[in-house]
C-alpha positions as CSV (number, residue, x, y, z in Angstrom):
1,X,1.7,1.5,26.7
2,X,-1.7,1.8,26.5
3,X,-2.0,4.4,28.9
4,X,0.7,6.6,27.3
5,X,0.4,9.6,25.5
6,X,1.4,8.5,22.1
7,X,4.7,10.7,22.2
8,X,5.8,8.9,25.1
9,X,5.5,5.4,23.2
10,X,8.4,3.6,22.3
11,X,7.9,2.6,18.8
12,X,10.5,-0.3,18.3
13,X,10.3,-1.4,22.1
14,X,6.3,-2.2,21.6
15,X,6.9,-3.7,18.3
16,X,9.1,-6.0,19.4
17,X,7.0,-7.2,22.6
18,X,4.3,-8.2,20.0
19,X,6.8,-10.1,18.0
20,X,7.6,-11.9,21.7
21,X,4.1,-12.7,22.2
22,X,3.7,-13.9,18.6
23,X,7.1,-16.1,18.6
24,X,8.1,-16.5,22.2
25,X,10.9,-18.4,21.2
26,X,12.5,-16.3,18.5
27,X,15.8,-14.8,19.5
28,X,13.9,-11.2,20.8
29,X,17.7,-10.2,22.6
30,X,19.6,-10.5,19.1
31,X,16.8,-8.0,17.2
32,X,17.0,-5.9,20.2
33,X,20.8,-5.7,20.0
34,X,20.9,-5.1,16.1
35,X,18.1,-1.7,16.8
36,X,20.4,-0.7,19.7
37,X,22.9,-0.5,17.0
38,X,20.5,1.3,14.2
39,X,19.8,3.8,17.1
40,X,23.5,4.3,17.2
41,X,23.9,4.8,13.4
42,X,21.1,7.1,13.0
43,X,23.0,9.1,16.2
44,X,25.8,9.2,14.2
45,X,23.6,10.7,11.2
46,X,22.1,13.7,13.0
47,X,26.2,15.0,13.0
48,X,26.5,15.3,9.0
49,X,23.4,14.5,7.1
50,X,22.4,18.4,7.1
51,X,19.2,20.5,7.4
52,X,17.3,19.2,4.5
53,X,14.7,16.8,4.0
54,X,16.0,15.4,1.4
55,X,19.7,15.4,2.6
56,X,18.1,13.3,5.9
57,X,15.9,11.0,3.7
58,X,19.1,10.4,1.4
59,X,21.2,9.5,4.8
60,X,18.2,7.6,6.3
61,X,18.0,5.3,2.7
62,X,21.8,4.7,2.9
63,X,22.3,3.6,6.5
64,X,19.3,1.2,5.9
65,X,18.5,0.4,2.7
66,X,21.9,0.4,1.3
67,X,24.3,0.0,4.3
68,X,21.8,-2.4,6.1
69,X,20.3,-4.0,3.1
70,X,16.2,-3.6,4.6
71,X,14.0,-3.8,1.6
72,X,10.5,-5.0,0.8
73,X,9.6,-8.7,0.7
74,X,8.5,-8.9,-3.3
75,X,8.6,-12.7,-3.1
76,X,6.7,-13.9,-0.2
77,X,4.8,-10.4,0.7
78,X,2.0,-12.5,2.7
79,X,4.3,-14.5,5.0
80,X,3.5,-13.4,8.7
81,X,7.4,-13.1,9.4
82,X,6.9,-9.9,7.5
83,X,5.2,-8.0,10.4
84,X,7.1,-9.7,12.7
85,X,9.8,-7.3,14.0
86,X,11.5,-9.8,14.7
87,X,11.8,-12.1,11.7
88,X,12.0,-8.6,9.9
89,X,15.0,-7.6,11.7
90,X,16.8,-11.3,11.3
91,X,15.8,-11.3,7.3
92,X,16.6,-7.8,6.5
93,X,12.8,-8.1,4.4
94,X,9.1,-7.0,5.6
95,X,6.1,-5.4,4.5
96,X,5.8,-1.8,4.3
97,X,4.7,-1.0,7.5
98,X,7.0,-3.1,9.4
99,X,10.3,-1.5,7.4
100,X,8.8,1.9,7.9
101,X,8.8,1.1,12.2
102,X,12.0,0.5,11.9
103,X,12.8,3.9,9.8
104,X,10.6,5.8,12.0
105,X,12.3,4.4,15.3
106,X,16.2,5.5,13.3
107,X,14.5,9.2,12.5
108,X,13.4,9.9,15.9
109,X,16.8,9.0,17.3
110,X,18.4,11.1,14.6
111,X,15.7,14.0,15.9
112,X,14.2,14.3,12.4
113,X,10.6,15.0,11.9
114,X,9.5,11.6,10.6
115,X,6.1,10.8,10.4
116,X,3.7,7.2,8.9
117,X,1.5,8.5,6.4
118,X,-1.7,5.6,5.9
119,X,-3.0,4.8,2.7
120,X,-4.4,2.0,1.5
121,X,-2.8,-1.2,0.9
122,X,0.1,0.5,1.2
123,X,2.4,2.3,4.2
124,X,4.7,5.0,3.5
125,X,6.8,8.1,5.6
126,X,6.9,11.4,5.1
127,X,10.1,13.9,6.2
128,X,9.5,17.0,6.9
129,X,12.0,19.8,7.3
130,X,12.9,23.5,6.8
131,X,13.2,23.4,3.0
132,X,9.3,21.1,3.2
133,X,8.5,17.5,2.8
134,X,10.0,14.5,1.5
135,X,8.2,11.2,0.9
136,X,9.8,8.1,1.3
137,X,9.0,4.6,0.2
138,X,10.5,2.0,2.5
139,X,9.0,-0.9,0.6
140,X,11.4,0.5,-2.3
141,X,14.4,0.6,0.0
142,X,13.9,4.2,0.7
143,X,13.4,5.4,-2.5
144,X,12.1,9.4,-2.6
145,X,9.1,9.7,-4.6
146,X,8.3,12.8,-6.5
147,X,4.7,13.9,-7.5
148,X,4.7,11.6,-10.7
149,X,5.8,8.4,-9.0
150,X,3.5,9.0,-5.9
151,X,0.7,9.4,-8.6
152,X,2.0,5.9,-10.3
153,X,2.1,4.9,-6.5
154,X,-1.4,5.5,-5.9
155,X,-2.7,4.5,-9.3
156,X,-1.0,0.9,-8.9
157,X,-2.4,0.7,-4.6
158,X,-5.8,2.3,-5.0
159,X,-6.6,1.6,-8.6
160,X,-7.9,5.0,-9.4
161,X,-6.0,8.3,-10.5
162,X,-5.4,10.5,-7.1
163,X,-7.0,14.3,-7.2
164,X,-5.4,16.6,-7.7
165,X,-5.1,19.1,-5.1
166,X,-5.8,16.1,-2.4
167,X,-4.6,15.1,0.7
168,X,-2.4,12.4,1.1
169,X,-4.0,8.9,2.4
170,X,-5.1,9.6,5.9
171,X,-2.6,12.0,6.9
172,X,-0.2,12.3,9.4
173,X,-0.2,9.1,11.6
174,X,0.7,8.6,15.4
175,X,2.9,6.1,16.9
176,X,-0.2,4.4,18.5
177,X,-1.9,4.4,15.0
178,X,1.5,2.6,13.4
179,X,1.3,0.2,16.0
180,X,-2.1,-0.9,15.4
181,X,-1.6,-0.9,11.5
182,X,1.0,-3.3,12.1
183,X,-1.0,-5.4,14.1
184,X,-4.2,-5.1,12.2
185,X,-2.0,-6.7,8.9
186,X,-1.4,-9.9,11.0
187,X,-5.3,-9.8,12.4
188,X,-6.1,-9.8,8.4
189,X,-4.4,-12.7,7.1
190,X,-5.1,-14.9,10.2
191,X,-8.4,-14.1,9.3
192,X,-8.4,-15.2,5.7
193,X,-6.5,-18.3,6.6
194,X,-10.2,-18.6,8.9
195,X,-7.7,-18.9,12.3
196,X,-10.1,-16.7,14.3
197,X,-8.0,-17.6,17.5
198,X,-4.8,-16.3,15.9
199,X,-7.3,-13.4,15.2
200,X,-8.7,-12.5,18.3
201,X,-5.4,-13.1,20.1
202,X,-4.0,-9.9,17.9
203,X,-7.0,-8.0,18.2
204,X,-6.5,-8.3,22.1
205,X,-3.2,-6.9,21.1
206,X,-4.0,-4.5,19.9
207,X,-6.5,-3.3,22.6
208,X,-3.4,-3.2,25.0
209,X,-2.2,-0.4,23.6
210,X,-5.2,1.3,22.7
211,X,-8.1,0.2,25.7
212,X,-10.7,2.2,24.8
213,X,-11.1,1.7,21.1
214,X,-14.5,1.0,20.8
215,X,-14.1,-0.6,17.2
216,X,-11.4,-3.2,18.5
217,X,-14.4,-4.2,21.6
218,X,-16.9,-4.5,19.0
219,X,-14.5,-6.8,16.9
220,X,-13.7,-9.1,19.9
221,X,-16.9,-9.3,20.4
222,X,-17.7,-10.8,17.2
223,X,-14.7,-12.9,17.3
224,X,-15.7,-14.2,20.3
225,X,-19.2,-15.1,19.4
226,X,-18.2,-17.1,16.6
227,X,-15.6,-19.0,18.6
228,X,-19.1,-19.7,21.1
229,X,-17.1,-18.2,23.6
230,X,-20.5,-16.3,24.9
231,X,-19.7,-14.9,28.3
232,X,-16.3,-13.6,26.9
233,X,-18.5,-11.3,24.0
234,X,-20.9,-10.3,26.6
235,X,-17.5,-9.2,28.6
236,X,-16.4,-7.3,25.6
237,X,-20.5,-5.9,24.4
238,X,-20.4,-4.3,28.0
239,X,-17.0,-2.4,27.4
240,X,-18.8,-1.3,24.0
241,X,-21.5,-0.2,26.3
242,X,-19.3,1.7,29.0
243,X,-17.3,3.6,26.2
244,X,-19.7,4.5,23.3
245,X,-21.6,8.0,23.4
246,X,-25.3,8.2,24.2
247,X,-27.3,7.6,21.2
248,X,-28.9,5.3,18.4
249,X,-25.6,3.0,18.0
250,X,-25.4,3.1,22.0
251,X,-29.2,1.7,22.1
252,X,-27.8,-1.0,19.3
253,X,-25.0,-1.9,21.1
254,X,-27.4,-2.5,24.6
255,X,-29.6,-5.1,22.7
256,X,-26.4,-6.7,21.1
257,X,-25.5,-7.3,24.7
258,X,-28.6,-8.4,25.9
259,X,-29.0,-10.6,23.0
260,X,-25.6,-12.3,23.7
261,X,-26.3,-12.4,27.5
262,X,-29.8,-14.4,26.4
263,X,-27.0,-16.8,24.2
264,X,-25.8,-17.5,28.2
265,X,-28.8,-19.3,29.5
């Protein structure tokens, strides 16, 4: 995967092999089975759900929220089964960024135009289509938000008032992007509940799929120094070295290195 282009990724598919390599015994074939049979639904939908966004977003929310029963996990938000896709898929209940995979994975199928949009502390779609967009709130069971409740929405995640006039969180996201979003919200509460092996095993995730993200080097460098695991972060300080541009933080990043190698002797 991590030498794909990201419209060749298979969004579900990668999803769940990180759920295997989190819970290798967890039954992987039965959440397999039950998005074989999402993919079917959302076939099905393409047939009679109609041209618009919202007439796809309605279909989408029906078939999974309603028919399916997927919603956001109010009680127990910070459990890691929630960006597990497969405790998510056995529980019908996840965070919002695990729900929204498993919308974005029924949209493609469908052939709608389906895209993450990142904000913070917070993961929601957006559905665009000849009439224009539509913005979905998997956390909510697929409720559409209009411009008041995506104001409320923002209000309640970011604590300030949006402007007016602004762009939406980040923007469009990628597949690659989604995956790593998932990923990083596991990386983040391993690291809060100070398991920095937990940590640095999902940060090496997550540089599977994207191997020359010189942010995720840098953190496993880190990671690894504070497990004392020395010749590992001089390992990951030398792919720092090999990717970043010529410059100031490239001359930073060379006497990191050298420091760490020093740590060696």
């Amino acid at each position: 995967m991590g030498t794909l282009p990201d419209s060749e990724i298979a969004l579900a598919e990668t999803a769940l092999l990180f759920a295997r390599l989190d819970e290798p015994e967890a039954d992987w074939r039965g959440a397999r089975n039950h998005l074989s049979l999402l993919a079917r639904e959302a076939a099905e939908l393409s047939h009679w759900a109609g041209e618009s966004a919202a007439a796809q977003a309605e279909a989408l929310s029906g078939m999974l929220g309603a028919r399916h029963d997927y919603s956001g996990d109010y009680e127990t938000y910070d459990d890691l089964q929630n960006a597990n896709l497969i405790s998510v898929t056995e529980r019908r209940r996840g965070l919002p960024i695990s729900l929204g995979l498993i919308w974005l994975h029924c949209a493609e199928v469908a052939g709608w135009d389906c895209y993450g949009i990142d904000i913070p502390s917070h993961f929601i779609l957006g559905l665009d289509a000849d009439d224009g967009r539509v913005i979905i709130d998997v956390f909510a069971s697929g409720q559409t938000l209009d411009d008041e409740d995506l104001e409320n929405l923002l209000m309640r995640v970011q604590g300030s008032k949006p402007q007016r006039g602004g762009t939406i969180g980040r923007g469009r996201m990628g597949k690659r992007d989604v995956l790593l979003r998932l990923q990083r919200n596991i990386a983040h509460r391993r690291y809060k509940a100070k398991n920095l092996p937990g940590t640095l095993l999902c940060v090496e995730d997550m540089l599977r799929i994207a191997p020359e993200t010189i942010a995720l080097w840098q953190e496993a460098a880190v990671l690894n120094q504070q497990l004392d695991q020395m010749a590992a972060a001089v390992r990951c300080m030398g792919r720092v070295v090999a990717l970043i541009p010529p410059g100031e933080d490239a001359d930073v990043a060379r006497a990191t290195m050298r420091r760490l190698r020093s740590r060696l002797n």
